[in-house]
Structure formats: structure tokens, C-alpha cells
N, CA, C and O of each residue as an XYZ file, in Angstrom:
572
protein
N    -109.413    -35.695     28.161
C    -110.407    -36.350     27.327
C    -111.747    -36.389     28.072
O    -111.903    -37.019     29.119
N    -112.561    -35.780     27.553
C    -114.150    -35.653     28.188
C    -114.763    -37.108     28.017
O    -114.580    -37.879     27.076
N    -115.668    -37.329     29.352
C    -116.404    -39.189     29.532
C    -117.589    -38.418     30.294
O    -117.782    -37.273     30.704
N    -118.303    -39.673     30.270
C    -119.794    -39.381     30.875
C    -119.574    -39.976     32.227
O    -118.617    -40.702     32.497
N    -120.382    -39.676     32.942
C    -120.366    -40.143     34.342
C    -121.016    -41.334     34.440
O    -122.066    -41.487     33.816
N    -120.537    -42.267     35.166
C    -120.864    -43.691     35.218
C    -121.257    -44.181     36.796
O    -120.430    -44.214     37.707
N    -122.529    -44.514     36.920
C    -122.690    -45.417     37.938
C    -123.505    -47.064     37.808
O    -123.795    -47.524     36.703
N    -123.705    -47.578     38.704
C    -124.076    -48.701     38.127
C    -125.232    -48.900     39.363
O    -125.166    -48.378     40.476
N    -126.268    -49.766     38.881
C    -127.389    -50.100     40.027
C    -127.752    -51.195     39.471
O    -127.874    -51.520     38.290
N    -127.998    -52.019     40.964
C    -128.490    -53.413     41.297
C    -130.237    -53.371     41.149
O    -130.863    -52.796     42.038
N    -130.908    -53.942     40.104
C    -132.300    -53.899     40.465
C    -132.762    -54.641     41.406
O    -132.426    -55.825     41.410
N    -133.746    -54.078     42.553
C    -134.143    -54.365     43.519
C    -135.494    -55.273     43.203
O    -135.698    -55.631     42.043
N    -136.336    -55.607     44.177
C    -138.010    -55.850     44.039
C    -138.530    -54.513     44.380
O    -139.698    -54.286     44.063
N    -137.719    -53.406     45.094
C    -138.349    -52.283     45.028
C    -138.525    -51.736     43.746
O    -139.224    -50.724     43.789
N    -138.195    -52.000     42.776
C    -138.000    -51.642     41.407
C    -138.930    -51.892     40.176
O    -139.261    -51.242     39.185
N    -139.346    -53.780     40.956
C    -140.267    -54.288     39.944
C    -142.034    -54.047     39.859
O    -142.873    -53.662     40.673
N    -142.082    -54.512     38.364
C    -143.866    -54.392     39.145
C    -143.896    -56.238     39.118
O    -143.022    -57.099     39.018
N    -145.284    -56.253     39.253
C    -145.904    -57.936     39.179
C    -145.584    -58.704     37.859
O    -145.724    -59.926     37.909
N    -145.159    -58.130     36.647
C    -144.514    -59.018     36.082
C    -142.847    -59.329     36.210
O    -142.197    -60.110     35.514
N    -142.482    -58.680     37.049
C    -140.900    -59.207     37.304
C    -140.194    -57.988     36.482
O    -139.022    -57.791     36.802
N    -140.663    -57.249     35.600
C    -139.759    -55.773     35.104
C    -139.725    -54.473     35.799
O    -140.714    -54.104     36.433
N    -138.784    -53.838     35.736
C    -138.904    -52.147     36.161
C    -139.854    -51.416     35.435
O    -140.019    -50.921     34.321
N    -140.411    -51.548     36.515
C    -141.719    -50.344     36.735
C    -141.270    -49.128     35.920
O    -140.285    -48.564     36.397
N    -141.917    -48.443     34.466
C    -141.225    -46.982     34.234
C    -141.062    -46.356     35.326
O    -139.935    -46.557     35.778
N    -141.732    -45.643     35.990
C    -141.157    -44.611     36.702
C    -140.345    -44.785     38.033
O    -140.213    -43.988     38.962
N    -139.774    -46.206     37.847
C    -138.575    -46.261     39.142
C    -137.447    -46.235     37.987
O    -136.338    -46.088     38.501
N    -137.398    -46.333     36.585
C    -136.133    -46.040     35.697
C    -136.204    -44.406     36.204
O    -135.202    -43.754     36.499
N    -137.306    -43.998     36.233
C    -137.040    -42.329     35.727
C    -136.587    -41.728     37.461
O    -135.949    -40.698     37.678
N    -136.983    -42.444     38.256
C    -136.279    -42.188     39.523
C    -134.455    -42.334     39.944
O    -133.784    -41.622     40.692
N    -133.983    -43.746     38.985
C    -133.176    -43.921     38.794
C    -132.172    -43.366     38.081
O    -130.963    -43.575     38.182
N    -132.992    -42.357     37.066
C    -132.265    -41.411     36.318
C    -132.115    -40.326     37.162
O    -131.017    -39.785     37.034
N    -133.006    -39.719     38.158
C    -132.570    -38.471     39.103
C    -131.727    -38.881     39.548
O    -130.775    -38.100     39.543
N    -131.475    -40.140     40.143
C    -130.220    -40.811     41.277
C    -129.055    -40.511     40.715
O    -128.179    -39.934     41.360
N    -128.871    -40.934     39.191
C    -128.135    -40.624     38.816
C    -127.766    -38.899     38.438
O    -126.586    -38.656     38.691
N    -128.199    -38.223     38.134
C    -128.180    -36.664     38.372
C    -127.435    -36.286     39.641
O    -126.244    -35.974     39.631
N    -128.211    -36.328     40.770
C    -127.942    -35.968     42.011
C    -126.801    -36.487     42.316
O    -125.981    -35.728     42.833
N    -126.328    -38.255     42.031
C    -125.057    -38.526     42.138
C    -123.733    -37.706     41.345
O    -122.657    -37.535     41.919
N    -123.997    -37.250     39.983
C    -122.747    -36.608     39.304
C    -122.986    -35.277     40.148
O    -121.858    -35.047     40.584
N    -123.963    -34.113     40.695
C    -123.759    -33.023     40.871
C    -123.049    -33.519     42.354
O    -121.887    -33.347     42.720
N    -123.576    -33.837     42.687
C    -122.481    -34.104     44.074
C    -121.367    -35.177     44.153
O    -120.893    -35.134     45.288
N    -120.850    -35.986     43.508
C    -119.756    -36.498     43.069
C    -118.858    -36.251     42.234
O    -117.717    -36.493     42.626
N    -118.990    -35.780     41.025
C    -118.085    -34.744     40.318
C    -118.590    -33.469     40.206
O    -117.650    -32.763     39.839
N    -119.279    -33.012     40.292
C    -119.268    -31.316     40.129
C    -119.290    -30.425     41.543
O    -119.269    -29.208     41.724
N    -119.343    -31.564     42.475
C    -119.147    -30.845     43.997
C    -120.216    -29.680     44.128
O    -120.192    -28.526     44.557
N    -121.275    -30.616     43.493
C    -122.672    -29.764     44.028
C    -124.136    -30.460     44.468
O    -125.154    -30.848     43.895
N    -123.664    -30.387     45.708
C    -124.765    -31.998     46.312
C    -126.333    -31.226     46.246
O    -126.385    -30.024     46.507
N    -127.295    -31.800     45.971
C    -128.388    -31.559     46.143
C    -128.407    -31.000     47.416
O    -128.738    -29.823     47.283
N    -128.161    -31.341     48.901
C    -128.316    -30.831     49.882
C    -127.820    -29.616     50.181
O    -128.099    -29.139     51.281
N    -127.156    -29.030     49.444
C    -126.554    -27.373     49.219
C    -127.181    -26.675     48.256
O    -127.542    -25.557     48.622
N    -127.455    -26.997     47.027
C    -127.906    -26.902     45.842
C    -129.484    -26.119     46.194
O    -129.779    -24.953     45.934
N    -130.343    -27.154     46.853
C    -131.852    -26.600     47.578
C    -131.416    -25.424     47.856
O    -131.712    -24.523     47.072
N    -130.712    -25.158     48.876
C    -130.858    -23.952     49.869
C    -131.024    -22.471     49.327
O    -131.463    -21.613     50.093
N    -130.578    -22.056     47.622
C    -131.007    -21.023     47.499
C    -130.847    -21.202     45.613
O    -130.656    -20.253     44.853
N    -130.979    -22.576     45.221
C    -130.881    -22.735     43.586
C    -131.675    -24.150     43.558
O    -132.165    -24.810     44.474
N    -131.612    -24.379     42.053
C    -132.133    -25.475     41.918
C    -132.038    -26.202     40.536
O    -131.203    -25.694     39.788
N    -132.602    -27.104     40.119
C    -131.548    -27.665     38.396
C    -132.699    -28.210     38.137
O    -132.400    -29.404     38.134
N    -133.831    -28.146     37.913
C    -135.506    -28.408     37.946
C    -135.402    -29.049     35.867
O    -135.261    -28.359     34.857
N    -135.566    -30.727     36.036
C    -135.671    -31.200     34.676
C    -136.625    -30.360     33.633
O    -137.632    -30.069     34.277
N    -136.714    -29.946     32.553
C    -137.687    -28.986     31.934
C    -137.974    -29.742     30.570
O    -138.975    -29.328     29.986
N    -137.236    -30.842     29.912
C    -137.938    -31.898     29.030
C    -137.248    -32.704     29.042
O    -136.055    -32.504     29.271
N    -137.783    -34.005     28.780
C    -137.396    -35.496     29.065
C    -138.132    -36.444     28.074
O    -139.321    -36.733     27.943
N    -136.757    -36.907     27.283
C    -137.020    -37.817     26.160
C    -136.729    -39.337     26.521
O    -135.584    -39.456     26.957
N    -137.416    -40.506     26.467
C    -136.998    -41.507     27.320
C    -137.380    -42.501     25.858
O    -138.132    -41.950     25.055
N    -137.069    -43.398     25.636
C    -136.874    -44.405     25.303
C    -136.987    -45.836     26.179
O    -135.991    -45.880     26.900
N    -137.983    -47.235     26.422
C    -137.641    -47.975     26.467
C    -137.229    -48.905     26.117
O    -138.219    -49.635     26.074
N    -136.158    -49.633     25.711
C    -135.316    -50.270     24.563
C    -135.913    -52.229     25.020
O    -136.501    -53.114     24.398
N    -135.377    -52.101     26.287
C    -135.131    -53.683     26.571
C    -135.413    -53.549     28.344
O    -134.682    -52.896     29.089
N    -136.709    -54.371     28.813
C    -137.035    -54.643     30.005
C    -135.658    -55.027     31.011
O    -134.661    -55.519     30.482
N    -135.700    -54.766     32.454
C    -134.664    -55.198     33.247
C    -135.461    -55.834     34.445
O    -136.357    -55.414     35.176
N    -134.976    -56.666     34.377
C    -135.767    -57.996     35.997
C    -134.758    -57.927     37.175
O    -133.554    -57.794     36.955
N    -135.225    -58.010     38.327
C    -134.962    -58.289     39.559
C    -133.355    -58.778     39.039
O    -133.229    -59.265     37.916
N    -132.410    -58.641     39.757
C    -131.097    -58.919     40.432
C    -130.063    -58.351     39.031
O    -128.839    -58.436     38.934
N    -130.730    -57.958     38.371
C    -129.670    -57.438     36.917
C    -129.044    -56.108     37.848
O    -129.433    -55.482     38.834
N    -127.690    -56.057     36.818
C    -126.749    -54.924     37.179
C    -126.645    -53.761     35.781
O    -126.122    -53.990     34.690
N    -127.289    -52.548     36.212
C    -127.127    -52.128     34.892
C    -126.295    -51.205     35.009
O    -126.079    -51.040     36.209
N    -125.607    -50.387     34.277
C    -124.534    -49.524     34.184
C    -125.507    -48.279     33.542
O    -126.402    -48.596     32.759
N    -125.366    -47.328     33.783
C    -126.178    -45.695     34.188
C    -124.990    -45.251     33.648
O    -123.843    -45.496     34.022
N    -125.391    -44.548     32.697
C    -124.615    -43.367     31.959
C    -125.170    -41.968     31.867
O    -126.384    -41.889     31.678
N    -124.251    -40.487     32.004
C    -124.785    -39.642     31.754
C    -123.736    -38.613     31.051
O    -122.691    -38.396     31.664
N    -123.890    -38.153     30.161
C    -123.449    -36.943     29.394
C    -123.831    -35.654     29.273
O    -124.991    -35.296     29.477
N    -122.941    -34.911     28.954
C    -123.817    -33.252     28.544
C    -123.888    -33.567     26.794
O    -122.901    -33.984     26.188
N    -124.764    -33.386     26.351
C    -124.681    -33.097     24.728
C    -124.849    -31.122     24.179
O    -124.515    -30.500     23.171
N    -125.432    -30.804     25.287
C    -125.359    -29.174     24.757
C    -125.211    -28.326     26.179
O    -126.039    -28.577     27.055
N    -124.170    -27.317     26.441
C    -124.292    -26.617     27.559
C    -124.548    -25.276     26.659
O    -124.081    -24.854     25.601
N    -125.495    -24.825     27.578
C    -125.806    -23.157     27.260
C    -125.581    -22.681     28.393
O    -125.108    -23.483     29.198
N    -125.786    -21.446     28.815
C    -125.651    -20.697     29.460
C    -126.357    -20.547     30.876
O    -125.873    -20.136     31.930
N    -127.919    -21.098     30.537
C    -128.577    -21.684     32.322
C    -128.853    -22.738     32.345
O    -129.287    -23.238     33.382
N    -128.659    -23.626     30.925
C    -129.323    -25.349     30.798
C    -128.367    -25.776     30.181
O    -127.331    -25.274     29.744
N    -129.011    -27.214     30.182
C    -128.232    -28.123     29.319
C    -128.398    -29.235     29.278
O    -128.326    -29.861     30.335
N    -128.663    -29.867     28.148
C    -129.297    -30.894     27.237
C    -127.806    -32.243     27.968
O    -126.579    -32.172     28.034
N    -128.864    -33.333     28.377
C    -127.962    -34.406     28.938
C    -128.341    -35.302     27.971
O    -129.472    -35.188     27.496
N    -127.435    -36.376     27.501
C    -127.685    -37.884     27.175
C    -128.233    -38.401     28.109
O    -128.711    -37.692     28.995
N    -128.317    -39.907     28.164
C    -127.870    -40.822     29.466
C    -128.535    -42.214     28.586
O    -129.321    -42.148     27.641
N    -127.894    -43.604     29.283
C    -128.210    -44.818     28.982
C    -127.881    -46.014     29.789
O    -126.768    -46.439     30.102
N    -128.892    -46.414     30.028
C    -128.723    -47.824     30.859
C    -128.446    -48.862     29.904
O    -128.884    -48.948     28.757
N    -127.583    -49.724     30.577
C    -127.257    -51.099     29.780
C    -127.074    -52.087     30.840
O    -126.760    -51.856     32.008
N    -127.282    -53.084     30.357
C    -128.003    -54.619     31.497
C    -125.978    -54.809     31.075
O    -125.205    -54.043     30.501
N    -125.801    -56.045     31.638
C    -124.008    -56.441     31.275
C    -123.972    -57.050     30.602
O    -123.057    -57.832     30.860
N    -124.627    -57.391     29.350
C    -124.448    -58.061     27.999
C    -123.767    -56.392     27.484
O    -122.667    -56.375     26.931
N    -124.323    -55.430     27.663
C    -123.921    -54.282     26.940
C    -125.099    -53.651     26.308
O    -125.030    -52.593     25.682
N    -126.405    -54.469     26.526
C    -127.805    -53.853     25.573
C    -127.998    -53.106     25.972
O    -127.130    -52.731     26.761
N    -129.116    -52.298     25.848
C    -129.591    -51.217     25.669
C    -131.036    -51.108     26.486
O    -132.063    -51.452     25.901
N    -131.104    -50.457     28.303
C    -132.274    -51.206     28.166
C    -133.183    -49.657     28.324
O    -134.350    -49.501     27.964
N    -132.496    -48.848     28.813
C    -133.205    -47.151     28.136
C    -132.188    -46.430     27.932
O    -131.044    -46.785     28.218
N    -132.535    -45.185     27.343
C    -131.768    -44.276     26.808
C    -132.808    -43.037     26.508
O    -134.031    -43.063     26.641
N    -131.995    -41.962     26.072
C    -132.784    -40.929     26.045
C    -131.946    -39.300     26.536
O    -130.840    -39.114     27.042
N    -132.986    -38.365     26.142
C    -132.241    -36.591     26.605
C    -133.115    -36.065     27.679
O    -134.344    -36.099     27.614
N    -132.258    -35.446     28.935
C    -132.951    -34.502     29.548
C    -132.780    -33.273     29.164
O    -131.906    -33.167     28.304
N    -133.291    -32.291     29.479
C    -132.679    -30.940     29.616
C    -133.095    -30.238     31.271
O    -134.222    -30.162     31.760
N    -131.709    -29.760     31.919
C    -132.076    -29.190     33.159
C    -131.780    -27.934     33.104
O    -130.827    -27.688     32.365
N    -132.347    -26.882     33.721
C    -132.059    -25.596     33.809
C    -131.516    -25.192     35.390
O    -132.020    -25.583     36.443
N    -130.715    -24.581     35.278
C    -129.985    -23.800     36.366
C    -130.917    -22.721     36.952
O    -131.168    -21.823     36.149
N    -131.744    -22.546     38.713
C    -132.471    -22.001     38.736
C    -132.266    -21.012     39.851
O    -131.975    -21.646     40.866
N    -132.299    -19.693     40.083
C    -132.284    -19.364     41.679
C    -133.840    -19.182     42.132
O    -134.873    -19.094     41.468
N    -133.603    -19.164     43.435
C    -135.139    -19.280     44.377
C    -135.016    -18.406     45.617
O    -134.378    -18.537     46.661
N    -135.879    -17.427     45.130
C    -136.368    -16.510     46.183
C    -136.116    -17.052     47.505
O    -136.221    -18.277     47.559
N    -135.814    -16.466     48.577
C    -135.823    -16.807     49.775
C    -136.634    -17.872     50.647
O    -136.461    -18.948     51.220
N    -138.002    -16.554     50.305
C    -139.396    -16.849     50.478
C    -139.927    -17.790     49.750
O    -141.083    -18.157     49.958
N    -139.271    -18.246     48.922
C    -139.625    -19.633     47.612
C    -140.763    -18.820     46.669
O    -141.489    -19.500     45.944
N    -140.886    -17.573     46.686
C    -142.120    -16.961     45.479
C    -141.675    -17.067     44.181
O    -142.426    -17.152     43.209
N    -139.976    -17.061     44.125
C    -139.682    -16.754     42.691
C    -138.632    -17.433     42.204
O    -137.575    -17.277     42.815
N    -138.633    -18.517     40.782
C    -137.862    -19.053     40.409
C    -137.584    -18.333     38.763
O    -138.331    -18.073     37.820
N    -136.099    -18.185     39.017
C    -136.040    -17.771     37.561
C    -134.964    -18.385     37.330
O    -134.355    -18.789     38.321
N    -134.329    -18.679     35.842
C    -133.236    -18.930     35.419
C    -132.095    -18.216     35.497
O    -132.031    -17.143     34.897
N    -130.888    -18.745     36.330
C    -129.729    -18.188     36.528
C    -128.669    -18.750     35.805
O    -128.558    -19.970     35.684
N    -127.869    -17.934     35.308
C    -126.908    -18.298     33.969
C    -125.568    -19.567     35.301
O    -125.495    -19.361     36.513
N    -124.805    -20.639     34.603
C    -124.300    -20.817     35.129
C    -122.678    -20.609     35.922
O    -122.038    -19.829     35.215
N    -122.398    -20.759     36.330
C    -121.272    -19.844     36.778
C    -120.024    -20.355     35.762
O    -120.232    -21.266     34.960
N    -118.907    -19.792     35.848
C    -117.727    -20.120     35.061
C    -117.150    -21.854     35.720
O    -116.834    -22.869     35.099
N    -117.202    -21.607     36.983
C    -116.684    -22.766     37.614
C    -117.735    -23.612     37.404
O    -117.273    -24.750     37.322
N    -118.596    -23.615     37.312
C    -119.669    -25.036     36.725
C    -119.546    -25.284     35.212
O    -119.725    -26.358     34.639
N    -119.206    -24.085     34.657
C    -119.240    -24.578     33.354
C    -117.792    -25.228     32.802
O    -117.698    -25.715     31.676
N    -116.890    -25.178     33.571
C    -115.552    -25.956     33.392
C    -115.868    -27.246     33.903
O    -115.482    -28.153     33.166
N    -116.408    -27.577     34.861
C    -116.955    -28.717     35.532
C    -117.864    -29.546     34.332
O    -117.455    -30.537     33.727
N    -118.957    -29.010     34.177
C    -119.393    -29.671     33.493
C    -118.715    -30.148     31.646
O    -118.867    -31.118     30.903
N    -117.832    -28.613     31.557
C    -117.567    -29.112     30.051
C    -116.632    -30.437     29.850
O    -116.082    -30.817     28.816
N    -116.619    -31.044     31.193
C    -115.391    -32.492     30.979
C    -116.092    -33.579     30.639
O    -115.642    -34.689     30.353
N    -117.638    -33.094     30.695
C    -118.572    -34.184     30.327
C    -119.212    -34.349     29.216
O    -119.885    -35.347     28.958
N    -118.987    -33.006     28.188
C    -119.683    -33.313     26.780
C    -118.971    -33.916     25.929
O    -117.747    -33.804     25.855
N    -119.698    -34.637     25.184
C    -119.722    -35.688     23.917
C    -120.958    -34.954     23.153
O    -121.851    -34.118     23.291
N    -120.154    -36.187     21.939
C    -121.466    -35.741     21.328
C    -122.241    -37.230     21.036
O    -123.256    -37.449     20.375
N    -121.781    -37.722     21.429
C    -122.502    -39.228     21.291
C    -121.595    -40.087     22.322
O    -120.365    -40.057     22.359
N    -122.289    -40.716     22.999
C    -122.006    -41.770     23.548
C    -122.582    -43.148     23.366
O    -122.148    -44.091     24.028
């Protein structure tokens, strides 16, 4: 049975701005965390291997903010595949505070990339068979 990958994060004061909420772009940092955590926790592809001659470079990002999160909340980080193609693929994902609300949500799409040696050239590389079994344990179509 295919599930989304689940982690959970403690909001920090590194997190907030001066009114006591998460700052947008420490959610959208929090959403790479979460990325980098499933490729190297279930798909056994850590960012620190991943650099060395590929790369998974976000290419559009739909975000939603639903419901503010303050200092010491625990939110639960969700992520899904909703479409795998062949070098990309369209992710869900959704934070929820522990009432269960809703406090973002939204689609990425990342593309599968190789990189020149020399770093001159990035192009799209189809993904391999073994990633795409990996990842297909993660599509839904709604979560």
C-alpha cells in the first residue's frame, strides 16, 4: 500500500519573524528538509551523493498558506508523488499543526538532472528503473 513520507518539526525562534509566525521562506526551507530527508531516508539517495554528478533542482512550486504556525508548535510534514514521469515529478506535500489543520500545503515539481563534470552542463536525465520503483511506493493521488 503506497503512503507519503512523514516527518515532523518542532518550530524554532529560528523560524519566526517579530510577530511570533513562520517566516514564509523558512516553511519553504522546511519543505527542502523535507525532500532531502525522503531522498536519503527512503530512496537511499542522500543529497551528499546525489551533488557529485546529478541533481533534483525544484522547477515549479505551488504553495499555499492555510493557517500561521508560532514558536514551540509540532507540525507533521507530509510528502507525496502525485505524477512520476520519466525525469520529473510532480510532489504533494502538507504541514499540519496537531489539531490536524492545515497550516501549508501545495505541489512541487523536481526534475532529475545530470551535471557535467566541469558543472557547464545540466540537462535532464530520465530516471532510473530502481528510482522509479522507489519512488512509485509514494504516489497517491490525494492525500
Amino acid at each position: 500500500m503506497n503512503h507519503p513520507f512523514i516527518k515532523t518539526e518542532k518550530i524554532r525562534f529560528k523560524h519566526v519573524d517579530y510577530a511570533g509566525i513562520v517566516f514564509y521562506p523558512r516553511f519553504l526551507e522546511m519543505l527542502n528538509d523535507l525532500v532531502e530527508d525522503w531522498f536519503e531516508e527512503a530512496l537511499d539517495r542522500p543529497f551528499s551523493k546525489i551533488h557529485e554528478t546529478s541533481g533534483i533542482p525544484t522547477v515549479d512550486l505551488k504553495v499555499q498558506f492555510k493557517k500561521a504556525a508560532r514558536i514551540g508548535e509540532v507540525l507533521t510534514k507530509k510528502l507525496w508523488v502525485i505524477k512520476l514521469g520519466g525525469a520529473s515529478m510532480t510532489c504533494g506535500f502538507r504541514f499540519d499543526d496537531a489539531q490536524g489543520t492545515i497550516c501549508l500545503e501545495g505541489e512541487v515539481t523536481l526534475v532529475n538532472v545530470a551535471i557535467a563534470v566541469n558543472r557547464s552542463d545540466i540537462k535532464a536525465e530520465p530516471f532510473s528503473e530502481d528510482m522509479k520503483t522507489k519512488l512509485s511506493q509514494f504516489i497517491l493521488s490525494n492525500s
